[in-house]
N, CA, C and O atoms as CSV, one atom per row, in Angstrom:
chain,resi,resn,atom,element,x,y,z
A,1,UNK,N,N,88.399,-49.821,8.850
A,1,UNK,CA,C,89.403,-49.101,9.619
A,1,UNK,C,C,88.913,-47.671,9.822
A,1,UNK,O,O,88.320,-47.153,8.876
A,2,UNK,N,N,89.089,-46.971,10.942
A,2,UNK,CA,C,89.127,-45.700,11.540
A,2,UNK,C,C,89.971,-44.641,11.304
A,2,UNK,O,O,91.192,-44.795,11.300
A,3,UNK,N,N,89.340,-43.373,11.068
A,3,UNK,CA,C,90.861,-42.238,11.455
A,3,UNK,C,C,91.292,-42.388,12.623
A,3,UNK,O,O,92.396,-41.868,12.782
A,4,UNK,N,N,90.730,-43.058,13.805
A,4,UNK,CA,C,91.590,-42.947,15.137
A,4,UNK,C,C,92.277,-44.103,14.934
A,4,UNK,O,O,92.907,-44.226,15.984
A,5,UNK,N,N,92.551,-45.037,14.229
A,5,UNK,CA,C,93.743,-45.968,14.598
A,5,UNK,C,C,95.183,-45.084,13.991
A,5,UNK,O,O,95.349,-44.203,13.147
A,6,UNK,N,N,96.109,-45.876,14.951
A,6,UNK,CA,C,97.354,-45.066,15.096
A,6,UNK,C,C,97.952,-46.175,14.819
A,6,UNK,O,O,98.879,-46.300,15.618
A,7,UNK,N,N,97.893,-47.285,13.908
A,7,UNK,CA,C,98.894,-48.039,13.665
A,7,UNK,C,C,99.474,-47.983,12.369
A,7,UNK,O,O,100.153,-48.905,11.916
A,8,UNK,N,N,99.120,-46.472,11.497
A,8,UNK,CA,C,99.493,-46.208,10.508
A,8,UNK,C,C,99.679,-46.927,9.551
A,8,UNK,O,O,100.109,-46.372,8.540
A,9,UNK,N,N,99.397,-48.600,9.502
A,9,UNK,CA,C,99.285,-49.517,8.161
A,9,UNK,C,C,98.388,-48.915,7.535
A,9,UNK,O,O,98.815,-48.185,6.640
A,10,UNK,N,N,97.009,-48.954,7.707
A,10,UNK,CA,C,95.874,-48.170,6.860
A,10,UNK,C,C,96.406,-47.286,6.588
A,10,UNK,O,O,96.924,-47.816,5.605
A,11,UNK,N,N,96.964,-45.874,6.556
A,11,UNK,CA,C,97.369,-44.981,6.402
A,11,UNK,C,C,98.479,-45.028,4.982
A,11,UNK,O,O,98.620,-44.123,4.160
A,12,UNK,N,N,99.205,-46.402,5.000
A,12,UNK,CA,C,99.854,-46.455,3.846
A,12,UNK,C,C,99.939,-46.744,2.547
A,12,UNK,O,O,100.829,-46.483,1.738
A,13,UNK,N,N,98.760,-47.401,2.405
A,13,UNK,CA,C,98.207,-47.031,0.544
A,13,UNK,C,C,97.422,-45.954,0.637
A,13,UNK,O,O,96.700,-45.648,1.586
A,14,UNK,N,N,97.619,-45.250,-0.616
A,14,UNK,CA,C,96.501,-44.727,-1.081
A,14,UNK,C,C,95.044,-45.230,-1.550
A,14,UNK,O,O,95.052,-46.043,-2.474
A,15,UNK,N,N,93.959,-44.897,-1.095
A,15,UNK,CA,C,92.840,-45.413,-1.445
A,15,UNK,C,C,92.026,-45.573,-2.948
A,15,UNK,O,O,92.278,-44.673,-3.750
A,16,UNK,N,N,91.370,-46.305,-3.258
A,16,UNK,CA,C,91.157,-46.549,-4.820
A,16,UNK,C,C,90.617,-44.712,-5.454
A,16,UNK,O,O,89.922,-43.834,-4.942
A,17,UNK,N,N,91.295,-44.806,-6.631
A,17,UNK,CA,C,91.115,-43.190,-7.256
A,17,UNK,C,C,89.452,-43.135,-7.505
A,17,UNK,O,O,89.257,-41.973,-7.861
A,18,UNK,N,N,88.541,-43.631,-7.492
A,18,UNK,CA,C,87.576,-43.693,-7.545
A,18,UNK,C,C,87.226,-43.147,-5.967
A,18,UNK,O,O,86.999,-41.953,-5.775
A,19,UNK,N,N,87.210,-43.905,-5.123
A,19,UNK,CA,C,86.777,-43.672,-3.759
A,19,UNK,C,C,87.379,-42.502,-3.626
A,19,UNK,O,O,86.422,-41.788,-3.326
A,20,UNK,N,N,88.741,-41.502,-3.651
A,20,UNK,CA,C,88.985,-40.570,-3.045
A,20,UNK,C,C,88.009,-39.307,-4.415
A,20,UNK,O,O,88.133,-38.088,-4.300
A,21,UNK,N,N,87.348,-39.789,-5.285
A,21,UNK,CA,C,86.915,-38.651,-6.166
A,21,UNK,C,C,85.361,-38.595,-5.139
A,21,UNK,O,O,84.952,-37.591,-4.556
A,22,UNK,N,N,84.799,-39.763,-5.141
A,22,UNK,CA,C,83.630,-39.688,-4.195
A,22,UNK,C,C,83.595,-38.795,-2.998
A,22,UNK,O,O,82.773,-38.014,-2.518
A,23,UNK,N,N,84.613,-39.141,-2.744
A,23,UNK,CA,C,84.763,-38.529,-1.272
A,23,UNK,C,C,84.852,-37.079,-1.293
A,23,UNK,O,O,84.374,-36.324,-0.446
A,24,UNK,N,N,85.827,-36.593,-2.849
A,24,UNK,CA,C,85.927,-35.442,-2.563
A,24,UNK,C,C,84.251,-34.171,-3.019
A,24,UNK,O,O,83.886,-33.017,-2.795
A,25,UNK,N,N,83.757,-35.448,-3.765
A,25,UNK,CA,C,82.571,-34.736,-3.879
A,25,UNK,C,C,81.719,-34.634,-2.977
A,25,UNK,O,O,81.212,-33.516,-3.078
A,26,UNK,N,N,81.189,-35.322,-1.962
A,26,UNK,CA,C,80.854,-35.312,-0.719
A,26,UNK,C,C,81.246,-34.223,0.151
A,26,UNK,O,O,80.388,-33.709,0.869
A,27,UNK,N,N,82.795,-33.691,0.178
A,27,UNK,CA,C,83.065,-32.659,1.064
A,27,UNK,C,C,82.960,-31.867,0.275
A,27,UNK,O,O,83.286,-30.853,0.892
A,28,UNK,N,N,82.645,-31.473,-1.047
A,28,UNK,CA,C,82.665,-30.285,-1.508
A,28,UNK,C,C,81.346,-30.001,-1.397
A,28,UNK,O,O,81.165,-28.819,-1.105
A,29,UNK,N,N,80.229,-30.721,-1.534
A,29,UNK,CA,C,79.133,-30.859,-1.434
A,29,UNK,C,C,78.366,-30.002,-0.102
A,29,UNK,O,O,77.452,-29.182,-0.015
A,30,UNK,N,N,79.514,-30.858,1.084
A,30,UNK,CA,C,79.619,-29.797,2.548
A,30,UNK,C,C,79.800,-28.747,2.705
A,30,UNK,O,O,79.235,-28.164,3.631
A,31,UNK,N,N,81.042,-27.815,1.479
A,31,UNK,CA,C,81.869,-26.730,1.943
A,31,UNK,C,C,80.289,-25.683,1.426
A,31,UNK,O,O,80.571,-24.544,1.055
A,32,UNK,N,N,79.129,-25.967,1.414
A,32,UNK,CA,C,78.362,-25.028,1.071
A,32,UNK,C,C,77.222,-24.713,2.493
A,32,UNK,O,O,76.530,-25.648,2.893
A,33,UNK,N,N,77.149,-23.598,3.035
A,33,UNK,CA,C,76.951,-23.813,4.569
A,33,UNK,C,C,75.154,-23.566,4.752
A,33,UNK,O,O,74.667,-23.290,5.848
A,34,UNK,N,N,74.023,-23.774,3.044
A,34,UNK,CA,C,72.789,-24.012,3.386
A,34,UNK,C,C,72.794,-25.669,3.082
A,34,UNK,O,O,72.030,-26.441,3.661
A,35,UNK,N,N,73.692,-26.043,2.169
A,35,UNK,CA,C,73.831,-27.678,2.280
A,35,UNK,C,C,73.680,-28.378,3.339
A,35,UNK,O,O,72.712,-29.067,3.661
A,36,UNK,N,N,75.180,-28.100,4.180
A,36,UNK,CA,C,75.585,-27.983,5.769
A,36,UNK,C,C,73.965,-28.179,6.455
A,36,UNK,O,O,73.349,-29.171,6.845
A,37,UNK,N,N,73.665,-26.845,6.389
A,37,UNK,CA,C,72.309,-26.875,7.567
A,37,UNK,C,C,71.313,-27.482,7.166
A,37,UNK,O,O,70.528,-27.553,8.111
A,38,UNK,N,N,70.862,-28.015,6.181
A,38,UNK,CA,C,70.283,-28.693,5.465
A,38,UNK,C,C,70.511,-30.446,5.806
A,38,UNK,O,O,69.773,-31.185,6.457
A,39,UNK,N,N,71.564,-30.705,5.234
A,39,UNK,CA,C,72.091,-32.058,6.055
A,39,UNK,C,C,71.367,-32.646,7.355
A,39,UNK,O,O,70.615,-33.593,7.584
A,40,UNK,N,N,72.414,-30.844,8.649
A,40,UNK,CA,C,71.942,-30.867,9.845
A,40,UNK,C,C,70.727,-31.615,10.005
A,40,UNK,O,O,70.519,-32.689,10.570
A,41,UNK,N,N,69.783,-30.633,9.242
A,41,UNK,CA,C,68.616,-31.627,9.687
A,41,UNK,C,C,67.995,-32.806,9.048
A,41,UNK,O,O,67.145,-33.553,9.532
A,42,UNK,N,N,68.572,-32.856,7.844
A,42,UNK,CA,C,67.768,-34.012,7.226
A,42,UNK,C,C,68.365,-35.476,8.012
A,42,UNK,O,O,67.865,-36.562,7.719
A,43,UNK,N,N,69.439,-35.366,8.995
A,43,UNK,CA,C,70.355,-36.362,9.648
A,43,UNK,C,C,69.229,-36.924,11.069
A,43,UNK,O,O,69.245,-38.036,11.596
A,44,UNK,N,N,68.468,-35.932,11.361
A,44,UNK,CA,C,67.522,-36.263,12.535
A,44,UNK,C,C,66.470,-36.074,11.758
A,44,UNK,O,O,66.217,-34.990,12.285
A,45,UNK,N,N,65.321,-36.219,10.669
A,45,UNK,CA,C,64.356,-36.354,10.175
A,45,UNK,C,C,64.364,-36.426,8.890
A,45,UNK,O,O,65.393,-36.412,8.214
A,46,UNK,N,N,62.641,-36.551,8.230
A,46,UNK,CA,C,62.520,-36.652,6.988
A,46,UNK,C,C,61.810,-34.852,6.677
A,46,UNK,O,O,61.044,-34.230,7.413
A,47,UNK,N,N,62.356,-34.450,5.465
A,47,UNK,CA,C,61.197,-33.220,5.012
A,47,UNK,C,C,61.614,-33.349,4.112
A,47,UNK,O,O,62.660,-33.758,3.609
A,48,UNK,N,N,60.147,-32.719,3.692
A,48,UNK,CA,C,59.331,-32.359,1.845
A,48,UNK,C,C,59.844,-30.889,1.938
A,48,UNK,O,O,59.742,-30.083,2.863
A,49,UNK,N,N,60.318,-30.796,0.933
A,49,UNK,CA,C,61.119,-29.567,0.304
A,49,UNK,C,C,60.406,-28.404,0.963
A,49,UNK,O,O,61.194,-27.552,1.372
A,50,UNK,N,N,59.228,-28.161,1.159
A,50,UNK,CA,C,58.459,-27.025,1.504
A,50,UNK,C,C,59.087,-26.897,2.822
A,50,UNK,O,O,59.759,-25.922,3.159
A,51,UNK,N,N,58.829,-27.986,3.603
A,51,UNK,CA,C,59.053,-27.242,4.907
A,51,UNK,C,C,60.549,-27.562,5.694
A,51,UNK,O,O,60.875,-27.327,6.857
A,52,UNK,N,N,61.347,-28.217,4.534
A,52,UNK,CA,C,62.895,-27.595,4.816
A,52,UNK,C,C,63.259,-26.221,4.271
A,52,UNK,O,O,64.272,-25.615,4.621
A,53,UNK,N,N,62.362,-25.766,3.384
A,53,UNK,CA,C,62.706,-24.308,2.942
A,53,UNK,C,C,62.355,-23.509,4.117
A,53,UNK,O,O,63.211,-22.827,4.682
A,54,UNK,N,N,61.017,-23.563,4.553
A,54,UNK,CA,C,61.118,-22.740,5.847
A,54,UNK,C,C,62.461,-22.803,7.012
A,54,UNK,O,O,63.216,-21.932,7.444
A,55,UNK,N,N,62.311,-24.520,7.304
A,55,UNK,CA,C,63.660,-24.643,8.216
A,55,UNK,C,C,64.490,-24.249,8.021
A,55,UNK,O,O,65.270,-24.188,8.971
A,56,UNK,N,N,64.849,-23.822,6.991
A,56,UNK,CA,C,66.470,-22.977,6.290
A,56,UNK,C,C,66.401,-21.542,6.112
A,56,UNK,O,O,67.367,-20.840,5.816
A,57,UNK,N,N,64.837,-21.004,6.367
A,57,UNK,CA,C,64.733,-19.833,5.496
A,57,UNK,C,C,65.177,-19.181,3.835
A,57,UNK,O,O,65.390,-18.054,3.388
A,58,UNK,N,N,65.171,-20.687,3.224
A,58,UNK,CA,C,65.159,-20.197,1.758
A,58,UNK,C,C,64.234,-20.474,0.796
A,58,UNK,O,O,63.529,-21.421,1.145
A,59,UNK,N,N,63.979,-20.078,-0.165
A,59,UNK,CA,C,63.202,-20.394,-1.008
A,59,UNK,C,C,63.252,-21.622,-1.873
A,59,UNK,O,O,64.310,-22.157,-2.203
A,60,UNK,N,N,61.868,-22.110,-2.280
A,60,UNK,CA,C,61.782,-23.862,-2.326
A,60,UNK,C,C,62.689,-24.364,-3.731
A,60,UNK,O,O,63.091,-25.499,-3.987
A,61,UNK,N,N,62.835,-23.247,-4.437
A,61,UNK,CA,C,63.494,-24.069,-5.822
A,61,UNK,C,C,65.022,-23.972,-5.584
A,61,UNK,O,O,65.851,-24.535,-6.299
A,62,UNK,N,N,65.323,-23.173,-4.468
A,62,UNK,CA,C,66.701,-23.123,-4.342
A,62,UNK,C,C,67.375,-24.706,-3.097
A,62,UNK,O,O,68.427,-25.340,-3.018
A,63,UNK,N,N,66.105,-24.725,-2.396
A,63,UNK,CA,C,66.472,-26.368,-1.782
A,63,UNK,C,C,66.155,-27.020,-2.311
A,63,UNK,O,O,66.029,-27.979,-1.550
A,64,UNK,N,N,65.677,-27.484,-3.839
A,64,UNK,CA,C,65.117,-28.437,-4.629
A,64,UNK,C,C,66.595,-28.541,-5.201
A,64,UNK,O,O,67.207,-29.603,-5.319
A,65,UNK,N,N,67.076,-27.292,-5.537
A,65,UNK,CA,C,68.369,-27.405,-6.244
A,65,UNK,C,C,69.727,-27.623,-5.371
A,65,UNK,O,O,70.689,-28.040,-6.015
A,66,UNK,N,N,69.872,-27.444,-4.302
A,66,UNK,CA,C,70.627,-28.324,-3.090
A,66,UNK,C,C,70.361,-29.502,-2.947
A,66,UNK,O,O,71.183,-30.416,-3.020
A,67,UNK,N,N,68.825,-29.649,-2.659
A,67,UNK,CA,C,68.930,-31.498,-2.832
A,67,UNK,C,C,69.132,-32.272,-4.042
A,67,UNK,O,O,69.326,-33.485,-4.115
A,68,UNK,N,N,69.080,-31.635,-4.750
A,68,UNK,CA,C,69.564,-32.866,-6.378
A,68,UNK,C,C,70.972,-32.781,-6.355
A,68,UNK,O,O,71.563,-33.459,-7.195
A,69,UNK,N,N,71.880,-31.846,-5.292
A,69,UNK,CA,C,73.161,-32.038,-5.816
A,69,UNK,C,C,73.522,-33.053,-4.093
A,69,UNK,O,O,74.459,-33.795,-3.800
A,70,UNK,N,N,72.408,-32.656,-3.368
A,70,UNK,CA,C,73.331,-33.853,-2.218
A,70,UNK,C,C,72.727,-35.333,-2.610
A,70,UNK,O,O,73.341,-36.337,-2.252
A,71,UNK,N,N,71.946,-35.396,-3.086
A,71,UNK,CA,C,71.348,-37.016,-4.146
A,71,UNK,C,C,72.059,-37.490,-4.714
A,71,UNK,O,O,72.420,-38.667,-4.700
A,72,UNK,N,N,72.526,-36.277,-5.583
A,72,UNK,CA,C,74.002,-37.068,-6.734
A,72,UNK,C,C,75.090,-37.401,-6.036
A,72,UNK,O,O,75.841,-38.237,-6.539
A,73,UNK,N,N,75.341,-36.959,-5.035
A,73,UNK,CA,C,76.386,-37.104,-4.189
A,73,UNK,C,C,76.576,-37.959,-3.346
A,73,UNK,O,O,77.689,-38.311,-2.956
A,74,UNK,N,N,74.798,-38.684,-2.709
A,74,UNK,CA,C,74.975,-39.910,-2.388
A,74,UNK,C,C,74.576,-39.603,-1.064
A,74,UNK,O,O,74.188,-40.530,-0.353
A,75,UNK,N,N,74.623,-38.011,-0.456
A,75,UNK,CA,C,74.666,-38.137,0.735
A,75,UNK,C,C,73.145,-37.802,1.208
A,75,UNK,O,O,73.021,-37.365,2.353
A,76,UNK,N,N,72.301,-37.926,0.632
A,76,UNK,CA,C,70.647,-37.396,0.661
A,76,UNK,C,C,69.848,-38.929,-0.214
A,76,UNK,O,O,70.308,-39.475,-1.217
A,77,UNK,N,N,68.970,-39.208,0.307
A,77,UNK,CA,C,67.980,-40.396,0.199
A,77,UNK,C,C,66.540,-39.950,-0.045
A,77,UNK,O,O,66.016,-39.076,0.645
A,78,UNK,N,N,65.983,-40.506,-0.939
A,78,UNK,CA,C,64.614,-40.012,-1.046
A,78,UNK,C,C,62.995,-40.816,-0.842
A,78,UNK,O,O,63.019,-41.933,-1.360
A,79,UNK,N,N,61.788,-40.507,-0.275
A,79,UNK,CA,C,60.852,-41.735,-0.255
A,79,UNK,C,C,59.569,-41.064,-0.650
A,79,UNK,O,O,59.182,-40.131,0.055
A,80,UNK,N,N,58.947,-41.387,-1.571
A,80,UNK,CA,C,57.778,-41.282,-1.904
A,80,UNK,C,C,56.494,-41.606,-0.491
A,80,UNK,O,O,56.339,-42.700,0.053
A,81,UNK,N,N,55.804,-40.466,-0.199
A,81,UNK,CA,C,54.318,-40.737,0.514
A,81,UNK,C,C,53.183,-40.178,0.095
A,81,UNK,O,O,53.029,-39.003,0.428
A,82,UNK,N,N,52.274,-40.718,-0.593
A,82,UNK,CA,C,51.277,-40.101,-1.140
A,82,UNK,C,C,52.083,-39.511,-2.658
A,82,UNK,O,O,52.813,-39.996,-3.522
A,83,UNK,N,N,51.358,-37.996,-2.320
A,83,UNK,CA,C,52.250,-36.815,-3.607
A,83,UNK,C,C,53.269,-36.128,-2.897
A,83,UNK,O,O,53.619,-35.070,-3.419
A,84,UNK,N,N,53.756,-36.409,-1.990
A,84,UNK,CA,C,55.363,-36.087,-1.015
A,84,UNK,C,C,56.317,-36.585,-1.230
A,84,UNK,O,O,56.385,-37.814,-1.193
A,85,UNK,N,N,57.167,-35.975,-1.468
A,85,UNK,CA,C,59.001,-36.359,-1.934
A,85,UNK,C,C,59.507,-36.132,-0.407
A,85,UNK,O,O,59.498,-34.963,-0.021
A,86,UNK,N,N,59.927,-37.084,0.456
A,86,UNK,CA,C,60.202,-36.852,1.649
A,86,UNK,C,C,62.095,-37.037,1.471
A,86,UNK,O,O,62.574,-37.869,0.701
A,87,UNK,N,N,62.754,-36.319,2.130
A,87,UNK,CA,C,64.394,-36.613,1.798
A,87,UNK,C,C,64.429,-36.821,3.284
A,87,UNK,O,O,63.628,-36.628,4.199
A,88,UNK,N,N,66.152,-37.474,3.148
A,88,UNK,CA,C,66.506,-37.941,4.830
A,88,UNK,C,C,68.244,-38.226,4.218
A,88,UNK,O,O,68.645,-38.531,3.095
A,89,UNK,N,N,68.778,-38.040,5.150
A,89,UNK,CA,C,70.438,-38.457,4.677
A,89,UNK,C,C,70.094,-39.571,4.839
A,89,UNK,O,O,69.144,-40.134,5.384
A,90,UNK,N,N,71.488,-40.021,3.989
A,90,UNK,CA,C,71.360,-41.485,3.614
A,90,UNK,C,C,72.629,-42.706,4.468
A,90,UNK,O,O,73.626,-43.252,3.995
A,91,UNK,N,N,72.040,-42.767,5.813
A,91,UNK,CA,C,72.571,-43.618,6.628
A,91,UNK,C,C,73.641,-43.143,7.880
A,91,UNK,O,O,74.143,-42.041,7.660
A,92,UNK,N,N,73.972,-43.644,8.863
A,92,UNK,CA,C,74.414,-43.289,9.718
A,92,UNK,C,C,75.947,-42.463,9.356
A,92,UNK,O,O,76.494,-41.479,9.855
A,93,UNK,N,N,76.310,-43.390,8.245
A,93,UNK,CA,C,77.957,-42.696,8.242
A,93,UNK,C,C,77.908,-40.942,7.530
A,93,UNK,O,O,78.867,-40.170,7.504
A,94,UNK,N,N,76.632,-40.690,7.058
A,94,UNK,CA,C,76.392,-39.430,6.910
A,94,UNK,C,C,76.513,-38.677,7.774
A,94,UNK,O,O,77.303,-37.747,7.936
A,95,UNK,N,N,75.557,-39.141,8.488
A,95,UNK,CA,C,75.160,-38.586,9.743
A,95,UNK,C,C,76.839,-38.208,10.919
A,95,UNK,O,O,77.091,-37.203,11.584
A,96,UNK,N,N,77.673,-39.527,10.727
A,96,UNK,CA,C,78.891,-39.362,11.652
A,96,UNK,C,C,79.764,-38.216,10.420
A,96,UNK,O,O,80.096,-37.098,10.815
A,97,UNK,N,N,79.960,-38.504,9.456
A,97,UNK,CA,C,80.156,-37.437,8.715
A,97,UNK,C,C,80.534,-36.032,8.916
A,97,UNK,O,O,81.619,-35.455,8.847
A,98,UNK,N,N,78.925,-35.505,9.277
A,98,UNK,CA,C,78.446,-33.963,9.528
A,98,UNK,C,C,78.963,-34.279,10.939
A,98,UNK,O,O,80.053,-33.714,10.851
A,99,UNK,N,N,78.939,-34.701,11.960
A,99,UNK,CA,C,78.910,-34.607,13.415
A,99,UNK,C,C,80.936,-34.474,13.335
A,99,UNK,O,O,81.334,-33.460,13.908
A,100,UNK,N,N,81.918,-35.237,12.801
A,100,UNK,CA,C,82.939,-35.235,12.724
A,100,UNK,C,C,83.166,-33.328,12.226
A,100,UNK,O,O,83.866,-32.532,12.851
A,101,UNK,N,N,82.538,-33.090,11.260
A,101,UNK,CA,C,83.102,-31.702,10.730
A,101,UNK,C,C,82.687,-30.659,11.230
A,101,UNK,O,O,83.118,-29.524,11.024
A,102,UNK,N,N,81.339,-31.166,12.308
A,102,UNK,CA,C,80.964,-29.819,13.157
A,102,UNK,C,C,81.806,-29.801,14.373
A,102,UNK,O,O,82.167,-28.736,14.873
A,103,UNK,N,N,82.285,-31.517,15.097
A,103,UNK,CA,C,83.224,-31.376,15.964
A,103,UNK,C,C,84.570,-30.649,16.106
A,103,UNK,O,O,85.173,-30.275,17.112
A,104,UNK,N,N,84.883,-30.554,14.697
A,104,UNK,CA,C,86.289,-30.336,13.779
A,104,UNK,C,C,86.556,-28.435,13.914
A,104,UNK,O,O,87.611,-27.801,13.928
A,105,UNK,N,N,84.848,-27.874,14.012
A,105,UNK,CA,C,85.107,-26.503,13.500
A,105,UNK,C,C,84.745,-26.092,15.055
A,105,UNK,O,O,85.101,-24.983,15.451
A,106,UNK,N,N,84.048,-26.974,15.924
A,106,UNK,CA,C,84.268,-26.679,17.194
A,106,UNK,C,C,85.006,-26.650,18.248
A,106,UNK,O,O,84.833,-26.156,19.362
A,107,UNK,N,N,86.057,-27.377,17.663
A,107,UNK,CA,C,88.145,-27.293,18.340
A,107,UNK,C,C,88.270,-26.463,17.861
A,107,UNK,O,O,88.784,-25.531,18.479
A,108,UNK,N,N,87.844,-26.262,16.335
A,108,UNK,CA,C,89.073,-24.857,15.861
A,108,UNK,C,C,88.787,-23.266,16.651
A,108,UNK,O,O,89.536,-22.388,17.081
A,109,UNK,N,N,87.092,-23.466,16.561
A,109,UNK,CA,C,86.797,-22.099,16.657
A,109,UNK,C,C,86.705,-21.980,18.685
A,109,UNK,O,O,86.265,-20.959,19.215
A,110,UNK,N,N,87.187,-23.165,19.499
A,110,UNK,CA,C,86.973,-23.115,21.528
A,110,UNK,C,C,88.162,-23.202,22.024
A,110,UNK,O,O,88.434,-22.944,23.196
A,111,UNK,N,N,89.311,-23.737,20.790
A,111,UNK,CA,C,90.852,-24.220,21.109
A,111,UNK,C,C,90.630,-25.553,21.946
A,111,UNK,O,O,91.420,-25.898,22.825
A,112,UNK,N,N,89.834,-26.058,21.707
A,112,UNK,CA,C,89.951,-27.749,22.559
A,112,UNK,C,C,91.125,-28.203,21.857
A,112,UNK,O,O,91.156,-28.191,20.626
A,113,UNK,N,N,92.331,-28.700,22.732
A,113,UNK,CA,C,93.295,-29.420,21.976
A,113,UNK,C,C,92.920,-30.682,21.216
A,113,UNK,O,O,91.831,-31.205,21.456
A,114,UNK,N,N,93.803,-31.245,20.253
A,114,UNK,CA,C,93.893,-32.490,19.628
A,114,UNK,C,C,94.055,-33.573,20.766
A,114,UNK,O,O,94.322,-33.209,21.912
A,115,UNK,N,N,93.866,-35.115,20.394
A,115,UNK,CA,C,93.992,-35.484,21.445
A,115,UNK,C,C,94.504,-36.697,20.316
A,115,UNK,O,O,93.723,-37.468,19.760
A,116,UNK,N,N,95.802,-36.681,20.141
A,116,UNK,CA,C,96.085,-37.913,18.718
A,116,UNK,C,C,97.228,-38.645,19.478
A,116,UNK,O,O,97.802,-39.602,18.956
């Protein structure tokens, strides 16, 4: 089931207390905005810590230490090549994920109405 269905059955249990703790670690995981840009790109490619530190402009032990917390979190994937630790989010619903919460801050911050 979808947030766009409007037939409000889904809407009426609460979801298993397990799944809503996941979840909330996942968005907290988000509310950090080199995570965020980080994501951004690991959602359209793979990079080795070095040269997502450049892509971010931060230094490498501080995205080593962002990616072990989006790993634990489920939302970052990892693949061995050679002596390369290559990361990549981990599957499309990641990916719709980040695209939902950048859509989300791009109504808030253009006034595009809701459309529910």
């Amino acid at each position: 089931m979808y947030a766009h269905d409007k037939s409000g059955a889904h809407w009426a249990a609460l979801p298993p207390d397990d799944q809503v703790e996941a979840a909330s670690t996942s968005l907290r995981m988000l509310a950090d905005p080199t995570r965020m840009r980080m994501l951004w790109l690991l959602s359209g490619d793979e990079y080795d810590v070095a040269s997502l530190a450049a892509a971010v402009a931060i230094a490498r032990p501080a995205v080593s230490q962002h990616l072990a917390k989006l790993r634990l979190s489920g939302l970052v994937g990892q693949r061995r090549e050679g002596r390369r630790i290559l990361y990549r989010a981990r599957g499309g619903h990641v990916r719709r994920l980040l695209a939902e919460v950048m859509n989300a801050a791009d109504h808030h911050l253009h006034g595009i109405p809701d459309h529910d």
